[in-house]
C-alpha positions as CSV (number, residue, x, y, z in Angstrom):
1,X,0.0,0.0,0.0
2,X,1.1,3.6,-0.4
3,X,0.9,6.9,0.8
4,X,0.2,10.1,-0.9
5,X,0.2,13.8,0.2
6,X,-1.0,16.6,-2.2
7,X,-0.1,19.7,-0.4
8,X,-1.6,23.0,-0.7
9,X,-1.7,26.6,0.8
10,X,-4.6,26.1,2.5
11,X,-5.6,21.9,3.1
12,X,-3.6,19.0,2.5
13,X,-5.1,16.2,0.7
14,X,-3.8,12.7,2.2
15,X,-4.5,9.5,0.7
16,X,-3.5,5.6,1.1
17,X,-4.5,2.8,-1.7
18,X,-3.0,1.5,-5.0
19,X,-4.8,3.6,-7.5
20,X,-8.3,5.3,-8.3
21,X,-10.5,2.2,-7.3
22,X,-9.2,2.0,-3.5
23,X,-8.1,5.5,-2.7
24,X,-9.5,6.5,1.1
25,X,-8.7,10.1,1.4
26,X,-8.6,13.1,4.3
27,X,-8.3,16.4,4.3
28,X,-6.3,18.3,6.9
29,X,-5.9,22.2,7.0
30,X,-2.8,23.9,6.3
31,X,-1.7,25.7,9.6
32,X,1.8,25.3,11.3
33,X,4.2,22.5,9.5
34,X,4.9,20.7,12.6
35,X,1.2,20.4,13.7
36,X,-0.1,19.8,10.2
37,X,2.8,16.8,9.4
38,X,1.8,15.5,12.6
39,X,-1.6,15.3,11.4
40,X,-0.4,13.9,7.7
41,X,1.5,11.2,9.2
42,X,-0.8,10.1,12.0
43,X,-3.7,9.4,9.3
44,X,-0.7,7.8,6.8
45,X,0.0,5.5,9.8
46,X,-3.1,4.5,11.4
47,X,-4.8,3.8,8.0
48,X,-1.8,1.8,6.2
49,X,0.1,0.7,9.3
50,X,3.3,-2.0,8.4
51,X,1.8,-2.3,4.8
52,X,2.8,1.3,3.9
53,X,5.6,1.2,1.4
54,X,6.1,4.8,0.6
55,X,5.2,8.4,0.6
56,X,4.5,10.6,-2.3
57,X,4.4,14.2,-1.6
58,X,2.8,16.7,-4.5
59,X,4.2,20.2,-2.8
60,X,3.3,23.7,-3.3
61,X,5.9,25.3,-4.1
62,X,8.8,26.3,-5.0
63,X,10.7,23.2,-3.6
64,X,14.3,21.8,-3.7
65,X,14.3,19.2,-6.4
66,X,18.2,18.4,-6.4
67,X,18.8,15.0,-5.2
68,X,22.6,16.2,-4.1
69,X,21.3,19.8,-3.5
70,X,20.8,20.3,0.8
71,X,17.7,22.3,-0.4
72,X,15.9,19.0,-1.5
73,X,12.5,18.0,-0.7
74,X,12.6,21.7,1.2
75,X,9.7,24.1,0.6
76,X,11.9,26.9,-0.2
77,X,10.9,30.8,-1.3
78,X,7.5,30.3,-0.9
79,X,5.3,33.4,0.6
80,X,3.9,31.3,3.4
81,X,6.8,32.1,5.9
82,X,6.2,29.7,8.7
83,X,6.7,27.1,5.3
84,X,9.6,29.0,4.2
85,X,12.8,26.6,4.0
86,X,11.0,23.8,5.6
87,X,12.5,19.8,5.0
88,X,8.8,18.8,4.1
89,X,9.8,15.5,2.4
90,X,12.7,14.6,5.2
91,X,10.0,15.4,8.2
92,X,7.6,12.7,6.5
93,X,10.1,10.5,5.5
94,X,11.7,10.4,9.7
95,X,7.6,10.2,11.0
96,X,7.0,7.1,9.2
97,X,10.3,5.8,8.1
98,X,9.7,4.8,4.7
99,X,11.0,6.0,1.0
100,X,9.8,9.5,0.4
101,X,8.7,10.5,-3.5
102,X,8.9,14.2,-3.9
103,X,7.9,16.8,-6.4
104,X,5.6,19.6,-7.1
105,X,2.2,19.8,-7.1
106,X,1.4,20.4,-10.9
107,X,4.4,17.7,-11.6
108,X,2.1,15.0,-9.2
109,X,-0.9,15.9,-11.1
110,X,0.8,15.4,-14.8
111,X,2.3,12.1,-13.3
112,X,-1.1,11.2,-12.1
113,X,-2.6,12.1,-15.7
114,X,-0.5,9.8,-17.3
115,X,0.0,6.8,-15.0
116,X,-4.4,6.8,-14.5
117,X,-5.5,10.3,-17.0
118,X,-6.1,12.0,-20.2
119,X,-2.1,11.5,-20.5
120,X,-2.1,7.3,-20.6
121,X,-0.2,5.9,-23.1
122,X,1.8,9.3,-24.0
123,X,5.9,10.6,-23.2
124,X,5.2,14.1,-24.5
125,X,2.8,16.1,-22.5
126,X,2.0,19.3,-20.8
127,X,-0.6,20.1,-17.7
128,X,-1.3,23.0,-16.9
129,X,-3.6,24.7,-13.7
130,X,-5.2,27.7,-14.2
131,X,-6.7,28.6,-10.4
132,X,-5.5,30.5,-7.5
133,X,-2.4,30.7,-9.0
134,X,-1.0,29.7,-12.6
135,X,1.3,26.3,-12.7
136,X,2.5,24.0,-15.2
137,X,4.2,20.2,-15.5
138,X,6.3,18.9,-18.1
139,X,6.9,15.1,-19.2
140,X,9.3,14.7,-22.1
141,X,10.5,11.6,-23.1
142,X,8.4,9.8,-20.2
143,X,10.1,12.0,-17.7
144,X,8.9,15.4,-16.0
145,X,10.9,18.0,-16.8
146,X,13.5,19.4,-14.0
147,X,16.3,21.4,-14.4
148,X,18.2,24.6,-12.4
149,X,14.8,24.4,-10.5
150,X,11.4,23.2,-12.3
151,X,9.7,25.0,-14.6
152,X,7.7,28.2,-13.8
153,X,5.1,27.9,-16.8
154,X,2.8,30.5,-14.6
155,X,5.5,33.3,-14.8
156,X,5.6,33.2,-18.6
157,X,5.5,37.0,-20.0
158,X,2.8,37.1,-22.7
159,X,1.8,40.2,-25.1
160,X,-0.4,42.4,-23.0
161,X,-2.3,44.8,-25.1
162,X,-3.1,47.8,-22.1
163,X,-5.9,49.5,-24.2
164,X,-7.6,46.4,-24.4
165,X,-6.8,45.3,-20.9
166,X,-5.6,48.1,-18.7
167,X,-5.6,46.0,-15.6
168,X,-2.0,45.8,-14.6
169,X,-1.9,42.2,-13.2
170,X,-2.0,40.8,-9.7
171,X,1.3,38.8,-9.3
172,X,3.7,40.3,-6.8
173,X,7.0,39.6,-8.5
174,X,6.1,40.5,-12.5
175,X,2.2,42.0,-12.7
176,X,1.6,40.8,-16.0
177,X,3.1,37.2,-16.6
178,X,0.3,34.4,-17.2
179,X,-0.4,34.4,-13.8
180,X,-0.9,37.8,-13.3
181,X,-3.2,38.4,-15.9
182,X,-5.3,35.1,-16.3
183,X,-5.2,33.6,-12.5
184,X,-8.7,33.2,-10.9
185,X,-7.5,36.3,-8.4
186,X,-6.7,38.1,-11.3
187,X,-9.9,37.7,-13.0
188,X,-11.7,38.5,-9.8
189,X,-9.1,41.6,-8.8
190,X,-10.0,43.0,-12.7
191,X,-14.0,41.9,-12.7
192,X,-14.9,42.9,-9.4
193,X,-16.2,39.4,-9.2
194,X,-15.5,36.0,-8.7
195,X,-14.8,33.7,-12.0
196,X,-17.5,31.2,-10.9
197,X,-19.7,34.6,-11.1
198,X,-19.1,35.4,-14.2
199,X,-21.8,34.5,-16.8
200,X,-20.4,32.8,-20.1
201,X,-21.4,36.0,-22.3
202,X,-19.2,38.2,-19.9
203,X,-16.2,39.8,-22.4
204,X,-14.3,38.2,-19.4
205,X,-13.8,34.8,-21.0
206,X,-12.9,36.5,-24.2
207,X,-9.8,38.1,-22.4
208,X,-9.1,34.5,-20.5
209,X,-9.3,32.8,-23.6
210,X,-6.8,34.6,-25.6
211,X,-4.0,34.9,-22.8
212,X,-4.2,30.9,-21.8
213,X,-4.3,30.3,-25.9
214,X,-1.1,32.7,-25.9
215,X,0.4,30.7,-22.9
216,X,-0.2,27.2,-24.2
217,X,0.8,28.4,-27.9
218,X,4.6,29.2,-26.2
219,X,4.4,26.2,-24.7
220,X,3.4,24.1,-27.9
221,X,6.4,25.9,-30.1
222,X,9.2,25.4,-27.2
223,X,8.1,22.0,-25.8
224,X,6.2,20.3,-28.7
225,X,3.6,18.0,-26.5
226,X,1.5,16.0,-28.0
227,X,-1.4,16.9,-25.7
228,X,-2.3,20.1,-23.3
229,X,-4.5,19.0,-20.5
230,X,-5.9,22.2,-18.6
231,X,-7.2,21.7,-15.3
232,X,-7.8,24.2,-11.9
233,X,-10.9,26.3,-10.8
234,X,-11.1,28.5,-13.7
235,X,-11.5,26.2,-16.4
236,X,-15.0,25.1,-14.6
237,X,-16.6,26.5,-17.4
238,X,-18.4,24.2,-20.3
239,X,-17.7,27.0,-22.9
240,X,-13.9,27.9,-22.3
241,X,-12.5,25.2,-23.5
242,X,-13.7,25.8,-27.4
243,X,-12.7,29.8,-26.8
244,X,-9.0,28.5,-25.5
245,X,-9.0,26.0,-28.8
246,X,-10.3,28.4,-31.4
247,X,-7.8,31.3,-30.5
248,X,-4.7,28.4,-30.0
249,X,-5.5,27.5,-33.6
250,X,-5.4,30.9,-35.0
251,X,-2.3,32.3,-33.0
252,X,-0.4,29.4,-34.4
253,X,-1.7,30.2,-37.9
254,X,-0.8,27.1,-39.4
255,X,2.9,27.1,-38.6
256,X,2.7,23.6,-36.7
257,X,1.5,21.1,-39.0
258,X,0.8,18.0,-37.1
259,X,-3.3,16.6,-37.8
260,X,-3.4,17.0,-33.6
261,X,-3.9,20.7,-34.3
262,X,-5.1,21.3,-37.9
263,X,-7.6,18.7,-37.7
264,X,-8.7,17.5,-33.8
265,X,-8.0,19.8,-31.1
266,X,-10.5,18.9,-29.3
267,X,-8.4,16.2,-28.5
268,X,-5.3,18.4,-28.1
269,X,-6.5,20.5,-25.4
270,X,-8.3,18.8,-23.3
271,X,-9.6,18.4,-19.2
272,X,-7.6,16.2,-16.8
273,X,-9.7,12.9,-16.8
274,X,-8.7,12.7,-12.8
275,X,-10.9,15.9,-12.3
276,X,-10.1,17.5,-8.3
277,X,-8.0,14.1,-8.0
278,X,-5.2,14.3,-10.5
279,X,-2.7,16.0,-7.4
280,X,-2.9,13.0,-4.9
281,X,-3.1,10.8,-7.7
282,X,0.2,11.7,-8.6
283,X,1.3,12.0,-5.2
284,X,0.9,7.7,-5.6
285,X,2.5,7.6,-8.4
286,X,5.7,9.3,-6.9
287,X,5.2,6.7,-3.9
288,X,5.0,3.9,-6.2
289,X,8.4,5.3,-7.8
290,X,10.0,5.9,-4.5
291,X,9.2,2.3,-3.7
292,X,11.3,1.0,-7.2
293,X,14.2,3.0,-6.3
C-alpha cells in the first residue's frame, strides 16, 4: 500500500490505496508544519500501518528538487513564511520511516494524468492549472521535466495589449506574466467578481481565452507536446475550452503542422480525466516510484 500527500496553501489532501478504485482520502488544513505533518503522518500511519511502502508528496511550491542539493524535498521561497525553507519531504520521511517521492504539485498531477489520466499511453505532455495561482508540469520523453529548479510555466510573460486590458496584473513579483493576468484572483481583482460569477457571455472569457491560448501556444512551439491537458478552478466552465481551442489555432496560424492541431483539437486540449484528484493521484505515483528505487 502507499501513501500520498497533495499539499496545498490552505488543506492538504492525504491518501492511502494502490490507485483510483481504493483510494481513502482526508483532508487536513494547512496551519503550522509541525502540527499539520503530525496530522499527515498520524492518518498515513493508522490507516496503512506495516503495509505502507512509501510516501508521495505533490508540494506547493517552490521546492528543492536536487537530489545532491541540501535544499531537496525543502519548501523553499515560498510566501507562506512559517513554510519557508522547511525539510517537508525529510520530516515525512523520519515520521514514518519509509521511502519518500517528492515533487511539485502540478508535476504530481501530470504524473497522475498519465499513470491513470487523459495522458495514458503518452511521453510528451504538458498540464497545466489555471486557479489560484497559474502552474505547469512537463513530461518529455516519459520523464517530467526538471532542471536549475522546475519549470515556472505561470511566470511566462505574454503580449499584453493595455488599451484592451488596462488591468495591470496581480502577481507580486512581474504583474503581468500568465499568472498575473489570467489567475482566478486576477480575473476577480479585474471583474470585481469572482470567476465562478461570471456568466459565459461576460467579455471576461474572451480576455481569459486569448492569454491561456497565448500561454499554451509558447508552450506548444518550445516544448512540442503531444497533448495540453488544462485543469484548476477556472476552467469550470463548459464553454472555455472551445474559446482557448479556437484562439490556439489561430495564434499558431498554421505554422505547426501535425493533424493533432489542424484537424482535432479537441483532443489536443483537453480536461484532466482525474478531475479534483489528479494532485494525490500523482502523489501515488511518486510513492510507487520511491518504492522502485
Amino acid at each position: 500500500m502507499f501513501g500520498a500527500i497533495e499539499a496545498g496553501g490552505t488543506k492538504f489532501v492525504c491518501a492511502v490505496g494502490t490507485g483510483p478504485q481504493d483510494l481513502e482520502t482526508c483532508q487536513i488544513p494547512t496551519t503550522r508544519p509541525q502540527a499539520t505533518i503530525g496530522s499527515a503522518a498520524a492518518f498515513l500511519a493508522e490507516r496503512a500501518g506495516r503495509a505502507l511502502r512509501a510516501v508521495g508528496i505533490a508540494s506547493f511550491g517552490p521546492v528543492g528538487l536536487d537530489p545532491a542539493a541540501p535544499s531537496y524535498g525543502h519548501i523553499t521561497s515560498t510566501p507562506k513564511l512559517e513554510w519557508r525553507n522547511f525539510d517537508f519531504a525529510g520530516s515525512i520521511g523520519r515520521a514514518l520511516g519509509v521511502p519518500i517521492g517528492f515533487d511539485t504539485d502540478v508535476n504530481g498531477a501530470a504524473l497522475g494524468e498519465a499513470r491513470w489520466g487523459a495522458a495514458q499511453g503518452l511521453t510528451d505532455f504538458v498540464y497545466l492549472t489555471v486557479g489560484t495561482g497559474i502552474g505547469g508540469g512537463a513530461v518529455s520523453g516519459g520523464r517530467v521535466v526538471h532542471g536549475l529548479v522546475h519549470p515556472e510555466m505561470g511566470h511566462i510573460r505574454i503580449p499584453h495589449d493595455l488599451a484592451r486590458d488596462p488591468y495591470p496584473g496581480i502577481c507580486p513579483y512581474h504583474g503581468d506574466c500568465l499568472e498575473g493576468l489570467a489567475s482566478g484572483p486576477a480575473m476577480e481583482a479585474r471583474w470585481g467578481v469572482p470567476a465562478s460569477g461570471l456568466g459565459p457571455d461576460h467579455p471576461a472569457w474572451v480576455l481569459e481565452a486569448r492569454y491561456l491560448a497565448l500561454g499554451i501556444a509558447s508552450f506548444v512551439c518550445t516544448l512540442s507536446p503531444r497533448r495540453v491537458i488544462v485543469g484548476g478552478g477556472v476552467m469550470q466552465q463548459a464553454h472555455l475550452f472551445a474559446a482557448v481551442r479556437s484562439e490556439f489555432v489561430q495564434l499558431l496560424n498554421g505554422y505547426v503542422q501535425a493533424p493533432e492541431i489542424t484537424e482535432r483539437v479537441d483532443g489536443f486540449i483537453v480536461p484532466p480525466l482525474l478531475g479534483a484528484r489528479a494532485g494525490v493521484l500523482g502523489a501515488l505515483a511518486l510513492a510507487e516510484q520511491a518504492a522502485r528505487s
